[in-house]
C-alpha positions as CSV (number, residue, x, y, z in Angstrom):
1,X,336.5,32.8,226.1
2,X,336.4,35.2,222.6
3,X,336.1,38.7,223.0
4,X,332.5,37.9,221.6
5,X,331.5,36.3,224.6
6,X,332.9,38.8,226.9
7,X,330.2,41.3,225.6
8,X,326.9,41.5,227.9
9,X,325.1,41.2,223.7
10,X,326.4,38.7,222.5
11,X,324.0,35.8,221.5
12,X,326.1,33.0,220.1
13,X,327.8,32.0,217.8
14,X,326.7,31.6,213.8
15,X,327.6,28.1,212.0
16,X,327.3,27.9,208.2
17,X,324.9,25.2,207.1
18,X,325.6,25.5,203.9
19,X,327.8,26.8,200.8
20,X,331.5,27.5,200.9
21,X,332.1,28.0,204.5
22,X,330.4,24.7,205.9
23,X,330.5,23.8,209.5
24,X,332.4,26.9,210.2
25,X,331.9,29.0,213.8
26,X,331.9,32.6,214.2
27,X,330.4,35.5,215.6
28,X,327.5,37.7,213.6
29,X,330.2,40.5,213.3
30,X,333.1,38.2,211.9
31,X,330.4,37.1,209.2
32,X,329.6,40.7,208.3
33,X,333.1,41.5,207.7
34,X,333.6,38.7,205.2
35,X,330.1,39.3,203.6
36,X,330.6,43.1,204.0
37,X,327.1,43.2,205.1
38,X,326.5,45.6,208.6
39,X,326.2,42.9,211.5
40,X,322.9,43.7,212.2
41,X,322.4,43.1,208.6
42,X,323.2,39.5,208.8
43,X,321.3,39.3,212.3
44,X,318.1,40.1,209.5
45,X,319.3,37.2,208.0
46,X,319.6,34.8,210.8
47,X,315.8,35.9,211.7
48,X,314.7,35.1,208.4
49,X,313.7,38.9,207.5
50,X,316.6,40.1,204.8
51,X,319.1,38.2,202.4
52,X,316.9,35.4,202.1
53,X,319.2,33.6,199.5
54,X,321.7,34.1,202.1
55,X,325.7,35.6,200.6
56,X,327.4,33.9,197.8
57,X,325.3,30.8,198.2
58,X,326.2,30.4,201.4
59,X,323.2,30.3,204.9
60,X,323.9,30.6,208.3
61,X,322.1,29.4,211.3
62,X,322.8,30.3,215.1
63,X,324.4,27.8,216.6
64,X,322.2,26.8,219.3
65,X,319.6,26.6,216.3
66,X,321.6,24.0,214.4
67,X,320.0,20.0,215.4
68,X,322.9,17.7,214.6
């Protein structure tokens, strides 16, 4: 169990669906830090309400959003 999962928030984990970082996990914090985007920032994202062309060519969908 991440340190992510430990926390009574935390809502799952965020896969790329596209760009550069394709078909990688992490949390909507760990995404931020690469991004440099406030994780509530990228949470906009992932609700479709901010960064609609998503970072560097790159979108994001939660995890237990993603059909495969």
């Amino acid at each position: 169990m991440s340190v992510g999962e430990k926390n009574g928030r935390f809502k799952g984990y965020v896969i790329c669906i596209s760009g550069d970082y394709v078909g990688q996990k992490k949390t909507a914090t760990e995404w931020g830090k690469i991004f440099k985007v406030d994780p509530s920032g990228f949470r906009l994202h992932l609700y479709g309400k901010k960064y609609k062309n998503g970072f560097d060519g790159n979108f994001f969908k939660w995890e237990h959003d993603v059909v495969l």
